[in-house]
Each structure stands twice: as C-alpha cells, then as structure tokens.
C-alpha positions as CSV (number, residue, x, y, z in Angstrom):
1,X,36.5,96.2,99.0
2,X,36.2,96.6,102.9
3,X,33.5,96.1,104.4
4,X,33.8,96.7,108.2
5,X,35.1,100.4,109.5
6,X,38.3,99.2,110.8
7,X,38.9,98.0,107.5
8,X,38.1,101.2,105.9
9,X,40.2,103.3,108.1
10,X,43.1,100.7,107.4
11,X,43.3,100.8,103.8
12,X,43.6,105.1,104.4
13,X,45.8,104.2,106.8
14,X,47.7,102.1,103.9
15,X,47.6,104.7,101.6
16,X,49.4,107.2,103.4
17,X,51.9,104.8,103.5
18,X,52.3,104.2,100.6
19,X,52.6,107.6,99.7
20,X,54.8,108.3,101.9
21,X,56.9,105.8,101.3
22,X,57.0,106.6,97.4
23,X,58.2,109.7,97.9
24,X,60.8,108.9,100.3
25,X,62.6,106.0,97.8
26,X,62.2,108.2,95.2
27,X,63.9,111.2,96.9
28,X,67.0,108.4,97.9
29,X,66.5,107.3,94.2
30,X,67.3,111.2,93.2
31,X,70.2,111.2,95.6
32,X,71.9,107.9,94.3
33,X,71.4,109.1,90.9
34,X,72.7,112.8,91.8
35,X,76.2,111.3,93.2
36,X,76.8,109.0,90.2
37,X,76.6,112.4,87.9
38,X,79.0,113.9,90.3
39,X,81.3,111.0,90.3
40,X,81.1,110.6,86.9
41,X,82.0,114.0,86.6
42,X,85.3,113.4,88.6
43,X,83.9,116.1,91.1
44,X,85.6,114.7,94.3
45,X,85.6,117.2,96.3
46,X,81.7,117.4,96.1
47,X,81.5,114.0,96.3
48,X,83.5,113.9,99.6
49,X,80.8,116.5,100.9
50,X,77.2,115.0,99.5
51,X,78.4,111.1,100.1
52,X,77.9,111.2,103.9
53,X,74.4,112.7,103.9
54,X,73.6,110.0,100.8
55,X,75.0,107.4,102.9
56,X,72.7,108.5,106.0
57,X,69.6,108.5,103.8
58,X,70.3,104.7,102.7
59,X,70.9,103.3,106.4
60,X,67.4,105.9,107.6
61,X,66.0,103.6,104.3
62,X,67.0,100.2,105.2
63,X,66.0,101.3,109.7
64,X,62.9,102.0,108.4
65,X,62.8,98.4,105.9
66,X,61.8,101.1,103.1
67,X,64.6,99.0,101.2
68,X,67.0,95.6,102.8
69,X,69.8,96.2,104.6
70,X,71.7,94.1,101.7
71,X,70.8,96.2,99.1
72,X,71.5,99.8,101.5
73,X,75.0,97.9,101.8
74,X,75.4,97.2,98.1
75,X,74.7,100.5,97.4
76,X,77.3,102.3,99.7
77,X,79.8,99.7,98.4
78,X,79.0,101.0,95.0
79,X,79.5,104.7,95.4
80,X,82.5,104.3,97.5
81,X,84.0,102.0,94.7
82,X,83.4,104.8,92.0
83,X,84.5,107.3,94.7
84,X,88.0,105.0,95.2
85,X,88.1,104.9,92.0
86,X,88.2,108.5,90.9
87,X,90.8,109.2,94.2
88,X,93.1,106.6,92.6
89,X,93.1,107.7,88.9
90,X,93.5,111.6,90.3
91,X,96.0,110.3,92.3
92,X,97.5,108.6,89.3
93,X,97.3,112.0,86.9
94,X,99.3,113.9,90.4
95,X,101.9,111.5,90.1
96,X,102.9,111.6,86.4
C-alpha cells in the first residue's frame, strides 16, 4: 500500500490508465472482430470502406505502445490477407 502522498496520487494516476487503456484495446478488439464478420461475410465493399479507419486505430494503438508495433503489423497483414483473399475468389466466380 502507499504510504507517502505522491504515491497515493500515482497509483490514481495508474488507475486512470488503466482504464483508459482497457477500454481503448477493447474498442480495437471490437473493430478487429467486426471486420473478420464482414470478411467472412464476403462483404467487400464494406470492407474496402471500414478497413482504413480499422487500420488507423491499430497504428494510433501501437504510437501510443497500447499494443507492439509487430503485432499492429501482423494484424493488418491479416485482414488484408482475408481481404485479398475474398477479391481473388470474387474475382475468380466474375471470371467463370
């Protein structure tokens, strides 16, 4: 427990954090798990709208070492690889 007043005011000062920080991850958790529904939906067009504003809440995540940059990068290689995905097998279905 903390003893001196500096230390007090610290661990609120912690908390907020923490809190803060909670709530953003799991708003970027939401929007990760919101485009993998939409891909798996073969929604592209929605995808092509909703993937640059998911991909701007990863990078604001990893600035902000809320996450690592790697894992902000594996991330956005993993969407766009579903995303390529769905392009090439619509692209397949146009073509037959």
């Amino acid at each position: 427990m903390a003893n001196t007043k500096s230390a007090i005011k610290e661990l609120r000062k912690n908390k907020k954090r923490h809190m803060k920080n909670k709530a953003v991850k799991s708003a970027l958790k939401t929007y990760i798990k919101k485009t993998k529904v939409m891909i798996e939906k073969n929604d592209l067009k929605e995808v092509q709208k909703f993937l640059p504003g998911v991909y701007s809440k990863i990078d604001k995540s990893a600035r902000h070492n809320l996450i690592h940059w790697k894992k902000a990068a594996r991330i956005k290689s993993r969407l766009t690889n579903r995303m390529n995905a769905i392009k090439a097998i619509e692209k397949n279905a146009d073509n037959a």
